[in-house]
C-alpha positions as CSV (number, residue, x, y, z in Angstrom):
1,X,38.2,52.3,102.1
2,X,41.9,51.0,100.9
3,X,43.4,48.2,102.1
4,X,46.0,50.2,102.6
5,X,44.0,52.4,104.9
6,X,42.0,49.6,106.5
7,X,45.5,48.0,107.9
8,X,46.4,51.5,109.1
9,X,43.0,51.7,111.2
10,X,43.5,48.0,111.9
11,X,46.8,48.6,113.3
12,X,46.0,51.3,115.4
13,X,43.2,49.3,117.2
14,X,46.0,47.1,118.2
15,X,47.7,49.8,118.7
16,X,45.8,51.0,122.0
17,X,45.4,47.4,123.2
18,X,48.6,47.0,123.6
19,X,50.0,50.6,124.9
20,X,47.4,49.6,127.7
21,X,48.8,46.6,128.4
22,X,52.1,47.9,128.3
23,X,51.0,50.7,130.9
24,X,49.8,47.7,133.2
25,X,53.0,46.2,133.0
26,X,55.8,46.1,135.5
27,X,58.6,46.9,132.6
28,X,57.1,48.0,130.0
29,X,60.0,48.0,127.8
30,X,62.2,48.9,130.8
31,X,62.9,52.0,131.7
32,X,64.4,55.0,129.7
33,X,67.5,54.3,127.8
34,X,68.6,57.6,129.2
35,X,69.4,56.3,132.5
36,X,71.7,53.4,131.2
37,X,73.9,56.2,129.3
38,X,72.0,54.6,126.2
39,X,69.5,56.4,123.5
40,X,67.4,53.5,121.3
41,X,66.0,55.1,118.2
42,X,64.3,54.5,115.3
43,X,65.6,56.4,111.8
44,X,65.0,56.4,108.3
45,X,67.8,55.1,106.1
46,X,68.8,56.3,102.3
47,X,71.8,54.3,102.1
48,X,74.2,52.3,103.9
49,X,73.6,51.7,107.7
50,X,76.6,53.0,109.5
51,X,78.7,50.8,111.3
52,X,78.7,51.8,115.3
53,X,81.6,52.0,115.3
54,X,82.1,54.2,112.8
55,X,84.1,57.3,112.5
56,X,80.6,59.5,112.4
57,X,78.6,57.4,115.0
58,X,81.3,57.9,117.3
59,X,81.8,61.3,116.7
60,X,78.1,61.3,117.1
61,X,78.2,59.6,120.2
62,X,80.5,61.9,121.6
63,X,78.5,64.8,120.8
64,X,75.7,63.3,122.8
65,X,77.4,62.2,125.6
66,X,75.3,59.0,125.3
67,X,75.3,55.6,123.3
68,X,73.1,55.6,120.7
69,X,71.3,52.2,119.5
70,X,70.0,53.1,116.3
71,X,68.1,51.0,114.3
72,X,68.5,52.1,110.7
73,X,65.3,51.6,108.8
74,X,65.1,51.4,104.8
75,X,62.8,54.5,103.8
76,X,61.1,52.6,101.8
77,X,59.8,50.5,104.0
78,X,60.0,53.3,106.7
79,X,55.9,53.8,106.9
80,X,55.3,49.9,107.3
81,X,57.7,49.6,109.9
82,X,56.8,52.4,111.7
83,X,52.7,50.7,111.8
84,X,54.4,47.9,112.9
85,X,56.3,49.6,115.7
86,X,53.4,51.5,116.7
87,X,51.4,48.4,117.3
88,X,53.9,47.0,119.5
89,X,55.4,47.5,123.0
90,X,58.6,48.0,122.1
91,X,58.5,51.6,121.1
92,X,62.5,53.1,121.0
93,X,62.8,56.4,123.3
94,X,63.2,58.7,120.1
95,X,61.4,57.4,117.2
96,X,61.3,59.8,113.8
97,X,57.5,59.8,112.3
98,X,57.3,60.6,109.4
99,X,53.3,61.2,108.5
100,X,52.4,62.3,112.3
101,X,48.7,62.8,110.6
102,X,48.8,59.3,109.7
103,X,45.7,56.8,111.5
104,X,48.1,54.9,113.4
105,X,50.6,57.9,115.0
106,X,47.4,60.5,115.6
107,X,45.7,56.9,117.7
108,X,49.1,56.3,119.5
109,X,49.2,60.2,120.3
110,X,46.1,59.8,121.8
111,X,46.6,56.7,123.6
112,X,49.5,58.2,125.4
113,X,52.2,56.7,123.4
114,X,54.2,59.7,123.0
115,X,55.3,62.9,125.3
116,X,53.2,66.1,124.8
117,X,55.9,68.3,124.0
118,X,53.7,71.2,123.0
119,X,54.7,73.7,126.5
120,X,57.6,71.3,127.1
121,X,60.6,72.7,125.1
122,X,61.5,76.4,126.1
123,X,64.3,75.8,128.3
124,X,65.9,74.0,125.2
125,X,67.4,76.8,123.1
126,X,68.2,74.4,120.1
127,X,64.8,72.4,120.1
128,X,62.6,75.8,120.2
129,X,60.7,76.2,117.4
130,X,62.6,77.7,114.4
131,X,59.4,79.2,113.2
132,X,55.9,79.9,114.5
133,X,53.9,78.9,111.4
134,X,56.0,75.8,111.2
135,X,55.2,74.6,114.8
136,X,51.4,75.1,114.4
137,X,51.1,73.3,111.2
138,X,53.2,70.3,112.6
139,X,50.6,69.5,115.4
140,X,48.6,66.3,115.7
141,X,45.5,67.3,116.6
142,X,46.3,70.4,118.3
143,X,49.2,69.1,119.9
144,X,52.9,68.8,119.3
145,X,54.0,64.9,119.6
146,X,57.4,65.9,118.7
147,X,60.0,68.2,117.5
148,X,59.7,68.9,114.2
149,X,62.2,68.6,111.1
150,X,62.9,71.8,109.6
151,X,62.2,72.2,105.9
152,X,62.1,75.3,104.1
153,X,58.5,76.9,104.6
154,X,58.4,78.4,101.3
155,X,60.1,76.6,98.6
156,X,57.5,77.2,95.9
157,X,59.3,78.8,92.3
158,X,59.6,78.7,88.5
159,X,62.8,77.1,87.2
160,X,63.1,78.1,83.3
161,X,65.6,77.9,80.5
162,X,68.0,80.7,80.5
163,X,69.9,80.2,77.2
164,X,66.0,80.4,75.7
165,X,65.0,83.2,77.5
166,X,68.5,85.0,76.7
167,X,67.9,83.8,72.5
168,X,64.7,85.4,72.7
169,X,65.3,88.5,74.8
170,X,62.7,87.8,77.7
171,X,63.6,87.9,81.4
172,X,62.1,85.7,84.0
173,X,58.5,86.3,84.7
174,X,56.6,88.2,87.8
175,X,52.9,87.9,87.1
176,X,50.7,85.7,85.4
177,X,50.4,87.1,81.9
178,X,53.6,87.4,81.5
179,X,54.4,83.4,82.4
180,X,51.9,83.0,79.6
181,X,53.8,85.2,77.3
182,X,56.9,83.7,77.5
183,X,55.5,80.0,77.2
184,X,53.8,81.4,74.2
185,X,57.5,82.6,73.2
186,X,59.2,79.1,73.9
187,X,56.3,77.1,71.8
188,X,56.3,79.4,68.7
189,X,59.7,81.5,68.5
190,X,62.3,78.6,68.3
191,X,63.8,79.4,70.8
192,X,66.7,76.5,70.9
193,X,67.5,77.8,67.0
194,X,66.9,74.7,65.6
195,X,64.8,76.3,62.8
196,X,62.0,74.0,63.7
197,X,58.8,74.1,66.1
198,X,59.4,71.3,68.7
199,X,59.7,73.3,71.8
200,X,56.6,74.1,73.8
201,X,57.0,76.3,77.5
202,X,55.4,74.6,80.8
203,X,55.9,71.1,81.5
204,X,53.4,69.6,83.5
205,X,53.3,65.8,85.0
206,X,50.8,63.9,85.8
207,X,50.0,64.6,90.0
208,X,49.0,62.1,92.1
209,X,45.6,62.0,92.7
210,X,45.8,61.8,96.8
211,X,44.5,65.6,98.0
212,X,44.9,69.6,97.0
213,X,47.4,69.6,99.5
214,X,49.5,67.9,97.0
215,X,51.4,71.3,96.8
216,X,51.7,70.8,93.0
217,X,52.0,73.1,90.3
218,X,48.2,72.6,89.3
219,X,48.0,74.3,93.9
220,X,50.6,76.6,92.7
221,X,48.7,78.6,90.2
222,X,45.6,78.3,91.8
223,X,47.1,80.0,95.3
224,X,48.5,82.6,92.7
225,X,45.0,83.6,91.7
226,X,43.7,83.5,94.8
227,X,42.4,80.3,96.1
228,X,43.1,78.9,99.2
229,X,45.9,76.3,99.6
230,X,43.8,73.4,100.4
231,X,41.6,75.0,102.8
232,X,41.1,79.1,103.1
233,X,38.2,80.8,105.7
234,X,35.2,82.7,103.1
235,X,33.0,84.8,105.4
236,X,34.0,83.0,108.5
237,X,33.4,79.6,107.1
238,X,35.8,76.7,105.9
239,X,36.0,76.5,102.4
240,X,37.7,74.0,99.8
241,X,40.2,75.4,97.5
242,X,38.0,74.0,94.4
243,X,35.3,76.0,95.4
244,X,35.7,79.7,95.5
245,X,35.9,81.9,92.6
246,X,39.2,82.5,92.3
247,X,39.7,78.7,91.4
248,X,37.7,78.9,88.3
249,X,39.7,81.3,87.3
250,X,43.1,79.7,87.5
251,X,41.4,76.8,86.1
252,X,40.8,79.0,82.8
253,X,44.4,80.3,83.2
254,X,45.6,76.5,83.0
255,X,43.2,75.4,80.2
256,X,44.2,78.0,77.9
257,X,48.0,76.6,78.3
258,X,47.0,73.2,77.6
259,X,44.1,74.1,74.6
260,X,46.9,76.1,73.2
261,X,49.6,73.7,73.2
262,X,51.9,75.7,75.0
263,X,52.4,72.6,77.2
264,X,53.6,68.9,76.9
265,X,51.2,66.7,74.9
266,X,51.3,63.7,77.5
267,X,51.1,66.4,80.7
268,X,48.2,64.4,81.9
269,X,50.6,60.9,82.0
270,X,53.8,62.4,82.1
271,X,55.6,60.6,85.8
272,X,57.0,63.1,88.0
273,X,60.2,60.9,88.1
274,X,60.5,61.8,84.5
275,X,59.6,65.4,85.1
276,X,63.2,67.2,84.8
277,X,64.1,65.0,81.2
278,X,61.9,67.8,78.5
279,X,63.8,70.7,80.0
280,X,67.4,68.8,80.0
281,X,66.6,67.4,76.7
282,X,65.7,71.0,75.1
283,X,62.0,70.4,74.4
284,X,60.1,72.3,77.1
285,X,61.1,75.3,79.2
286,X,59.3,76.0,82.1
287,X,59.2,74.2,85.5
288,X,56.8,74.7,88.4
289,X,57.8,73.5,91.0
290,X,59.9,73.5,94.3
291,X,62.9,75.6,94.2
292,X,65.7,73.2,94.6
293,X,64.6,70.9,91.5
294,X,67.0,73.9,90.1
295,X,70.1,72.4,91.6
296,X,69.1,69.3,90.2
297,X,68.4,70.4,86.6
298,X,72.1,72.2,87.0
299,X,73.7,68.4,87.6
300,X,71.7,67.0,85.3
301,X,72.6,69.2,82.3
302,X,76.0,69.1,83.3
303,X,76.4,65.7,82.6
304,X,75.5,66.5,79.1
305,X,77.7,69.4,78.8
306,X,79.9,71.0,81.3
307,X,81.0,73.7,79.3
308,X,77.6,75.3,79.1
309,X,75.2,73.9,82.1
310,X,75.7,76.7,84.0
311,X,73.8,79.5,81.6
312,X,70.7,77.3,81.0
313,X,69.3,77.6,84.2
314,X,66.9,80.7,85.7
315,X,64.2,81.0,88.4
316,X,61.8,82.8,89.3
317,X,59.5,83.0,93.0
318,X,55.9,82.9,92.9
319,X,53.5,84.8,90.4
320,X,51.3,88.1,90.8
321,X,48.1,87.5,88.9
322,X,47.1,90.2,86.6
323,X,45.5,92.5,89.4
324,X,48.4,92.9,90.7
325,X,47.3,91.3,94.3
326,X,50.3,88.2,95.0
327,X,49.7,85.4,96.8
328,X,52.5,82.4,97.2
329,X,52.3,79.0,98.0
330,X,54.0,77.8,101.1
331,X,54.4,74.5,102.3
332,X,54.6,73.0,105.8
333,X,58.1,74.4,107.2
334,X,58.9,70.4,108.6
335,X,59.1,67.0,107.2
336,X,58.3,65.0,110.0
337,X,58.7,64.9,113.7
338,X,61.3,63.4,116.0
339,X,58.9,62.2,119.0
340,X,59.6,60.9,122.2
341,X,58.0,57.5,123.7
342,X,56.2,57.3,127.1
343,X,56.8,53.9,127.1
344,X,60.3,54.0,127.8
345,X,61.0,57.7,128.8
346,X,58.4,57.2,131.6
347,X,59.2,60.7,134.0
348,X,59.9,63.9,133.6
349,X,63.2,63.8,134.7
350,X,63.9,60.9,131.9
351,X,61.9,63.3,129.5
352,X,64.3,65.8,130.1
353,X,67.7,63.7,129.9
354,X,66.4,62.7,126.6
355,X,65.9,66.4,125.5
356,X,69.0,67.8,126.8
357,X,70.2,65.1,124.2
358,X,68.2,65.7,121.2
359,X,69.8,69.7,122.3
360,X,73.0,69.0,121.5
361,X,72.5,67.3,118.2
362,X,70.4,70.3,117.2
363,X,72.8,72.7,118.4
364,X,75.0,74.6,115.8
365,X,78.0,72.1,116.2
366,X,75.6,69.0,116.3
367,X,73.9,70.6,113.0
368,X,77.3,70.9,110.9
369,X,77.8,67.3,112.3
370,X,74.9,65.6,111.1
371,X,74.5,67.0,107.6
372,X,78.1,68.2,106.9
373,X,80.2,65.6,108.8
374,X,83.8,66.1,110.5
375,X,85.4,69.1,109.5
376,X,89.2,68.4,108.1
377,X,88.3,64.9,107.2
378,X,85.8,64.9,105.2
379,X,85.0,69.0,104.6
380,X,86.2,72.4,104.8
381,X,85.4,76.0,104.9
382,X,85.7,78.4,102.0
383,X,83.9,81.2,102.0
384,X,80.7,79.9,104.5
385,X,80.3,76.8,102.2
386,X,81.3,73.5,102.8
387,X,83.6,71.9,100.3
388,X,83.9,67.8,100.1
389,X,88.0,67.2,100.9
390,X,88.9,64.9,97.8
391,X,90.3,62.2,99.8
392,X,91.6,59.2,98.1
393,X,91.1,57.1,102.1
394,X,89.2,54.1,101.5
395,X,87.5,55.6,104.8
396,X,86.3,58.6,103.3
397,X,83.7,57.4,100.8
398,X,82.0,55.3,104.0
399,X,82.2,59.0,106.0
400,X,80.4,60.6,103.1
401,X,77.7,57.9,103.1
402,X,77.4,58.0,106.9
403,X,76.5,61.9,106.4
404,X,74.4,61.9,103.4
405,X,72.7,59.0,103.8
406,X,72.3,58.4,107.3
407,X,72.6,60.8,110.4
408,X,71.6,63.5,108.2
409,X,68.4,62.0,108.8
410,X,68.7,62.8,113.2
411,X,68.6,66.4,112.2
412,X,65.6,68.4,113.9
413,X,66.5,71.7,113.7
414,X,69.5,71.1,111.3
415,X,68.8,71.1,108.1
416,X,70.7,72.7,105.3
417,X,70.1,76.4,104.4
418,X,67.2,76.4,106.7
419,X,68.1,76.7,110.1
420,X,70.9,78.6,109.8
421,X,73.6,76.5,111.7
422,X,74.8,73.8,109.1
423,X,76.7,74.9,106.1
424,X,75.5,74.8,102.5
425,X,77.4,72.7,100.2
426,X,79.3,74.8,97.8
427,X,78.1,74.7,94.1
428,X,81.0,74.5,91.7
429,X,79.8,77.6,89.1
430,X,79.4,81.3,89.9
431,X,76.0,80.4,88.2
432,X,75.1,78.0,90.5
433,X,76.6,79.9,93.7
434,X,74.1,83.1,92.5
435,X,71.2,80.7,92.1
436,X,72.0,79.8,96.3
437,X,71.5,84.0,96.6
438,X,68.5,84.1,95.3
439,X,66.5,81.3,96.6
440,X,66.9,82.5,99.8
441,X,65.9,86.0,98.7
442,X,63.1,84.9,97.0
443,X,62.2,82.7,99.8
444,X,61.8,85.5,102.4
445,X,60.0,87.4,99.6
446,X,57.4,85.3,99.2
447,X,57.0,84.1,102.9
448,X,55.3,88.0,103.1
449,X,52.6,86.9,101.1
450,X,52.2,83.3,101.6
451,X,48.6,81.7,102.1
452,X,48.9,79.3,104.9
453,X,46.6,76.2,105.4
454,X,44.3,76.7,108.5
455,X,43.5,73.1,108.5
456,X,46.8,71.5,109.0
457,X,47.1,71.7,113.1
458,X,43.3,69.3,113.2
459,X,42.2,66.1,112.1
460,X,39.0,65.8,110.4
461,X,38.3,61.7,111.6
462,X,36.0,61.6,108.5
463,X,38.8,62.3,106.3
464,X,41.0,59.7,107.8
465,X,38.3,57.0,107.2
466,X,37.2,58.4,103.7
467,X,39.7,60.2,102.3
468,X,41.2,57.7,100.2
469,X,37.6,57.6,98.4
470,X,37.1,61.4,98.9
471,X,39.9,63.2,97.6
472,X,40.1,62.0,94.1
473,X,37.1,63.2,93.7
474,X,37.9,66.7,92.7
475,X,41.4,65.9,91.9
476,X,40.3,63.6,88.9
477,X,37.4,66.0,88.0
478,X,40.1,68.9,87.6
479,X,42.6,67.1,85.0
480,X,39.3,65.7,83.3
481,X,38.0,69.1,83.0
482,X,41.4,70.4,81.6
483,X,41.5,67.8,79.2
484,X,38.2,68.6,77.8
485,X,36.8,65.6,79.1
486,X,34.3,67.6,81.4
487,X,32.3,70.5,81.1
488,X,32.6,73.2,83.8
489,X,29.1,72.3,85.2
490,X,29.7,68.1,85.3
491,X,33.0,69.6,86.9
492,X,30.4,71.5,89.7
493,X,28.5,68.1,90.0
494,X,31.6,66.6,90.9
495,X,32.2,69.0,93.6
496,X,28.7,68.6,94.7
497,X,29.6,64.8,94.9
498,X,32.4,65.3,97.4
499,X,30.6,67.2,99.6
500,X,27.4,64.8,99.6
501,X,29.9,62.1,100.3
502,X,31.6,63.5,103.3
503,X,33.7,66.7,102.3
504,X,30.0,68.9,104.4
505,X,30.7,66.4,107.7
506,X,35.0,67.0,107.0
507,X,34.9,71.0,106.9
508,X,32.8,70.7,110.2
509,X,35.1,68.6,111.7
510,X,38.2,71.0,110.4
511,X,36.2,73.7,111.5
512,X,35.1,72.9,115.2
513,X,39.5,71.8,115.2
514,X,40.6,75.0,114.7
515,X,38.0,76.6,116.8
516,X,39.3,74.6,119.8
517,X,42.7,75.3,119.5
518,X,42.0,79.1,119.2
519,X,42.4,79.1,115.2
């Protein structure tokens, strides 16, 4: 086990030790803010703090119709803290988690450190689950400890170059084969007219070796061909995506990219921070990846040239494999939760002042609030999209970091071009403006034929302990297989390995999960 992973369990035995002495005590950490007129959270930070008084807190504030006491937490220290806080007794009343699967938040779940909210949030229009699939994978456990954070629930595509595809008279792809065909096209055809061979197609980093539910492009092509995204049900039984099939198949798909140099030669080392600089710098074409990494390629290249940036950038959605079945790969619908503490927030009656509040800031104007800011000061409205007022106020560039940087971050069912009620930043090209179009298209394409995870709603207590040791495993075994460094049957043994060394007791603990919450 990590160290990591061994202060995480460590913590969480503290954890309960002292949520039952706080549940003996006559305080407790008082009682709900709610009552005082005051909110005390706990929020991730990507910038500056906001001052309270502030133009946006206030605003904020007023929204609420309470006081909020924030306290504005680094996000990169954002996990530690939150162990920290968990293991305490002074847990705020509205606290954003952002791993609720982690050790310590499913032991504090379970110790009665947070509200149930699972049957508790109908009679709250704004805080009713956006999406079905999105509320089932965001339990702990079976249970919802929170309101989840909307994220897109399928943001799986293909960025490629345009201006190559364009030279070489190829359009974007929409199975397989043909992805293979135009990488073959980008390696050998020169398609930059450069008169030289120093392109290749599909740029691949080096993936982190933590779980298949990584979601990366490696996940991507597999769910394209037919294997499960991280878990899938074969005959009625739980079954790893590395062992059916339809894995070994993508896994040929992959290898033939990589033994025919249709890919980057360091793919297996390449850093993921690193990932957009081959296609920006004109060496490789082909991006696999989440859909908005096209936005970012569009800023990026316009920094290099703004009189072209806008016709080097197409997409595609997910792949058909050469069968013609498609399957897409969806992700969770939520990045985190926004839970609610029982030490504080100690009735019902609390509960629901507390929720009434969290309504409001998920409503539609509490939405274009906290990821848009004030309208007239720092935005307007042309043509549904939100345009930045350029503002030469000293004020203004402290409003903008308040909203991108900060309350942003109190969204729960606000979040850009998800939910609906926030408005999506214009894009300065009719390039860029089109790509908006069809991401969303594509998006509700693909949602019809997305393979879900069954295993996400349950914790496998096995895999908590031991999958730090576990999951590389097959993770390591796959890129060593791709890279010739394993034979397909030492790639078998591996998978053997995993399930000798805990993966057998993990799918029956998945399994007898999902068969108690009616999966």
């Amino acid at each position: 086990m990590s160290a990591s992973r061994r202060r995480s369990l460590a913590g969480a035995l503290t954890l309960v030790s002292a949520l039952a002495l706080s549940a003996c005590s006559d305080d407790g950490g008082g009682g709900s803010g709610a009552d005082a007129g005051t909110v005390t959270m706990m929020v991730p930070l990507f910038g500056t703090a906001p001052d309270p008084k502030g133009e946006i807190h206030q605003a904020v504030e007023k929204l609420a119709g309470k006081k909020l006491a924030i306290t504005w937490t680094p996000n990169a220290e954002y996990n530690e803290k939150t162990n920290v806080v968990l293991a305490s007794d002074s847990i705020p009343d509205v606290m954003v988690i952002q791993d609720n699967k982690s050790p310590s938040f499913v032991q504090a779940a379970k110790a009665g450190a947070f509200w149930d909210l699972t049957d508790k949030l109908d009679k709250y229009p704004n805080l009713r689950p956006k999406s079905e699939q999105a509320w089932i994978n965001a339990k702990t456990d079976g249970r919802n400890y929170g309101i989840y954070r909307v994220r897109p629930l399928l943001r799986s595509a293909i960025i490629l170059r345009k201006d190559w595809l364009d030279k070489l008279g190829l359009k974007p792809p929409q199975t397989t084969d043909e992805l293979y065909e135009i990488a073959k096209a980008f390696t050998e055809r020169d398609p930059d007219g450069n008169g030289k061979k120093d392109t290749y197609g599909l740029i691949l980093p080096k993936w982190p070796g933590v779980s298949f539910a990584a979601s990366s492009p490696y996940n991507a092509i597999d769910v394209w061909f037919g294997a499960p995204n991280n878990y899938g049900t074969r005959d009625g039984k739980l079954v790893p995506e590395f062992d059916v099939p339809e894995f070994w198949e993508a896994q040929k798909y992959i290898k033939r990219f990589i033994d025919e140099g249709l890919v980057n030669a360091d793919w297996a080392t390449l850093d993921t921070a690193k990932w957009n600089d081959p296609f920006v710098q004109g060496k490789g074409g082909i991006i696999i990846d989440v859909n908005v990494r096209a936005g970012q390629l569009f800023d990026e290249l316009k920094e290099l040239d703004a009189e072209t940036y806008d016709s080097k950038v197409a997409m595609a959605g997910n792949l058909s494999r050469p069968d013609g079945q498609k399957f897409s790969l969806p992700f969770t619908g939520y990045n985190g939760i926004v839970a609610v503490s029982k030490q504080r927030v100690r009735t019902d009656e609390q509960l629901d002042d507390v929720l009434r509040t969290l309504d409001k800031l998920a409503s539609k104007e509490g939405s274009i609030l906290l990821n848009n800011g004030i309208e007239g000061r720092n935005f307007r409205v042309e043509n549904g999209y939100a345009v930045k007022i350029d503002d030469q106020d000293p004020g203004m560039k402290v409003v903008n970091n308040d909203v991108e940087y900060a309350f942003i971050q109190l969204g729960t069912t606000s979040s850009v071009g998800v939910a609906g009620d926030a408005y999506e930043w214009m894009r300065p090209s009719q390039a860029e403006q089109d790509w908006l179009k069809q991401r969303d298209e594509l998006m509700n394409l693909d949602l019809q034929t997305a393979v879900h995870d069954p295993s996400l709603p349950v914790i496998s207590q096995t895999a908590v302990e031991r999958g730090a040791t576990l999951n590389p495993i097959p993770t390591d075994a796959r890129i060593k297989y791709l890279a010739g460094e394993l034979t397909e049957e030492q790639f078998r043994a591996e998978i053997k390995r995993w399930y000798d060394s805990g993966g057998t007791q993990i799918l029956t603990e998945l399994q007898d999960g999902i068969s108690k919450i009616g999966g």
